[in-house]
N, C-alpha and C positions, 0 to 999 in steps of 0.2 A: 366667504373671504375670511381672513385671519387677521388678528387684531389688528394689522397692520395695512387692512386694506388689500391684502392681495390674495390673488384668486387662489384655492387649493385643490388640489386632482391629486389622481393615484400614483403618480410617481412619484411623490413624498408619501402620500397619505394612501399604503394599499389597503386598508379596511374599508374604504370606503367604499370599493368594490359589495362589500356584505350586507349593505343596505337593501330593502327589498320595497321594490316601489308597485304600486297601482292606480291607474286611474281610476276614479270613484267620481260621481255626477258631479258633485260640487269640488274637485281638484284633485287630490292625492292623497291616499293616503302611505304612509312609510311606517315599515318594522327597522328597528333599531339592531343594529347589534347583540345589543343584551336580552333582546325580544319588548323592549317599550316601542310604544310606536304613539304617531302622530297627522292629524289633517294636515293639508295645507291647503290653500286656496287657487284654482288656476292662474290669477293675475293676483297680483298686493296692490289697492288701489290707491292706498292711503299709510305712510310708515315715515319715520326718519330716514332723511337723502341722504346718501354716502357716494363716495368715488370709489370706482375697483380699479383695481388695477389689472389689469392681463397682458403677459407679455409685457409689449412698450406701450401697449394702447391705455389710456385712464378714461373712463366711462361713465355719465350719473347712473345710480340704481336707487331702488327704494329699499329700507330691510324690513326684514320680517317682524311680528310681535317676538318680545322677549320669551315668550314662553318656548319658541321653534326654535328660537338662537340656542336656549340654554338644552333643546334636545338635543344639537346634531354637537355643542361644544360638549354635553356627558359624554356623550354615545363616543366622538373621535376622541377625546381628549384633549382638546386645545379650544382656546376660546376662539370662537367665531362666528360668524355670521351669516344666517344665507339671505341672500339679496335677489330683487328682479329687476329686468329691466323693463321698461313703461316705451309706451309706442313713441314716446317724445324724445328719448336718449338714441342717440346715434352711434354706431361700432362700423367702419367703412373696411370691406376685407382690401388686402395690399393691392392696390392700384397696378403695379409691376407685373402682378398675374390676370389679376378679375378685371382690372379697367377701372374708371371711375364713377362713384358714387354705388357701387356692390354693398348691397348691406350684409352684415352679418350680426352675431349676439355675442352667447357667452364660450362661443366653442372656439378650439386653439385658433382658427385662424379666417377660415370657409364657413357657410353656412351649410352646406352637405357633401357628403362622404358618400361614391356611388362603388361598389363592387363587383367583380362579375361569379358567379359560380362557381365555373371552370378554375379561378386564380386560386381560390380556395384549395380544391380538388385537388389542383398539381401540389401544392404546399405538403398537403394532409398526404399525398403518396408521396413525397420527396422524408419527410421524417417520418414515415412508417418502415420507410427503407433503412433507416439509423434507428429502430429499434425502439422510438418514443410514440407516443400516442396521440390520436389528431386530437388536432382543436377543433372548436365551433367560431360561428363570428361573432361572439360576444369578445373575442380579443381584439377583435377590428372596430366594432362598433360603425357599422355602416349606418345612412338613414336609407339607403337606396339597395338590395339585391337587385340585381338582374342573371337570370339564368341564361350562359353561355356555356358556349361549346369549344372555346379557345383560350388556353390562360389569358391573361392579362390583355387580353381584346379591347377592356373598356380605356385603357392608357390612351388608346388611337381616336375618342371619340371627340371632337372638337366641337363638332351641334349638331345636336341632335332634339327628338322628342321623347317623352314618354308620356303617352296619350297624345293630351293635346296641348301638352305643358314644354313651351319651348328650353333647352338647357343649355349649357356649354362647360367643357373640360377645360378647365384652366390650370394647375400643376396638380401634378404626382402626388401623392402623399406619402410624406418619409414616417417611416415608425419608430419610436422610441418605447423604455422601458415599460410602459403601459400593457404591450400586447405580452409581454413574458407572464403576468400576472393572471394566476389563475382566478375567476372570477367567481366560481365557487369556495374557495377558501382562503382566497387573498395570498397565497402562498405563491412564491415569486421564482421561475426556472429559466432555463436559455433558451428557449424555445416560443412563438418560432422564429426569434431573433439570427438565432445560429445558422440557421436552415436558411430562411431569407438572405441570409448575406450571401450564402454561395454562389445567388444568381440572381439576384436582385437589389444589387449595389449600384448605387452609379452618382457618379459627386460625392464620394462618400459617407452618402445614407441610404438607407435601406428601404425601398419602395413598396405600398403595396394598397391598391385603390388609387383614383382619385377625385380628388376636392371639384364641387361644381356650382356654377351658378345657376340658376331659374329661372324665369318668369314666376310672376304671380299663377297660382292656379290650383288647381287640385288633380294628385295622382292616386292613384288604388291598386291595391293587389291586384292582378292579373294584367295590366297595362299593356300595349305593344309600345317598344321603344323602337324607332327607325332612326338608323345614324344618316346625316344630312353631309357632313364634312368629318375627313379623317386627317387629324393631323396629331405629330406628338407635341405636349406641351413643352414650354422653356426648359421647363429641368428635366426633361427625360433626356439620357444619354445612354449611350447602348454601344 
C-alpha cells in the first residue's frame, strides 16, 4: 500500500509487473527490479496494524518488517508498504453478485479468476489476423485454467465442480489496462484491449473470464470440472 494507505497495482505502477517471485519452504523469495532480492514469510504473524484501503472496501492488515517495506519503496520508487491480511480481518466480495457473507482478500474484487482455453485461442487467432503477436495468460492472471473446446464456454458456468470442490460463476470479468501490459518488460501496447473490444464489449466493458466462488477444498492439476447449472451472469449481455 502507499503512504496513504491504499492499495497499489500495475495500472499505475507497471514495473511491478518485473518482480520475480518464488516459493521457497519458509515463504517467498523475491528478485527486485535492480536484481536485489529478498525473503518474505508466508503469513506476518506479528507487525504494526494498519487499514488498506481497496477500492471502497478498508480492511485491517498487519505490515511487514521495515527492512521489506524499504525493499519494494527502493525497488518502485514510492514509499510503501506491503501488508497481510490475518485470518481475523474480513474483505466480503459484492453481495449483488456473490451473495452474502463471500469472502474474498487482497484481489480487485472476487476471490478467483476461472478461464477456459479455447477463450484464449480465439483471442490469440483473432490478433494474429491484425498482424500482432499472441499473448500468454500472464495478461489475464487466472487462478483457474480450464481446457475447452468452445470460446468463452466458461461465461455459461453457474455451478459447477472441479473435483470435488463445489463452485459458482457469479459475474463476468471486465478488463482494464492491466492486460495491455507486457509482463516481461512492463512495456504498455493496445492489445489485447483493441481486439477484445471488437467482440467482447458488453455494458461497455470489455469481457474476459470469469470471477467465481468456492467451497472450501482443495483442487489440482488435472481435475475433471462437471458443469451442474448453465446460466449467464448479471452482467453478461450479448
Amino acid at each position: 500500500m502507499d503512504s496513504q494507505g491504499r492499495f497499489i497495482s500495475q495500472r499505475e505502477w507497471s514495473r511491478l509487473c518485473l518482480f520475480r517471485v518464488a516459493q521457497i519452504d519458509e515463504g517467498f523469495h523475491i528478485v527486485g527490479l535492480n536484481g536485489d532480492s529478498i525473503k518474505i514469510p508466508l503469513a506476518i504473524a506479528a507487525g504494526t496494524s494498519s487499514t488498506v484501503t481497496i477500492w471502497s472496501d478498508e480492511v485491517s492488515a498487519i505490515e511487514a518488517e521495515n527492512e521489506v517495506n524499504l525493499f519494494f519503496s527502493r525497488e518502485i520508487g514510492i514509499t510503501c508498504r506491503l501488508v497481510y491480511m490475518p485470518d481475523d480481518s474480513h474483505r466480503f466480495a459484492d453481495i449483488t453478485y456473490a451473495g452474502t457473507g463471500k469472502l474474498t482478500a487482497f484481489s480487485d474484487g472476487y476471490p478467483l479468476l476461472l478461464a477456459g482455453t479455447a477463450s484464449l485461442h480465439e483471442l490469440n487467432k483473432r490478433i494474429q489476423e491484425v498482424g500482432q503477436s499472441e499473448i500468454g495468460w500472464d495478461r489475464f492472471r487466472p487462478n483457474i485454467v480450464v481446457s475447452t473446446d468452445v470460446p468463452h464456454v466458461e461465461d455459461t458456468w453457474a455451478e459447477f465442480n472441479i473435483g470435488e470442490v463445489e463452485a459458482q460463476g457469479v459475474k463476468l470479468c471486465s478488463r482494464c489496462v492491466m492486460t495491455t501490459i507486457d509482463q516481461s518488460s512492463g512495456i504498455l501496447s493496445k492489445e489485447p484491449l483493441r481486439t477484445l473490444a471488437k467482440y467482447r464489449t458488453m455494458k461497455g466493458k470489455v469481457m474476459f473470464g470469469q470471477n467465481i466462488i468456492a467451497q472450501q477444498g482443495t483442487i489440482r492439476v488435472g481435475d475433471n470440472v462437471s458443469v451442474k447449472r448453465i446460466a449467464f451472469p448479471p452482467n453478461a449481455e450479448f
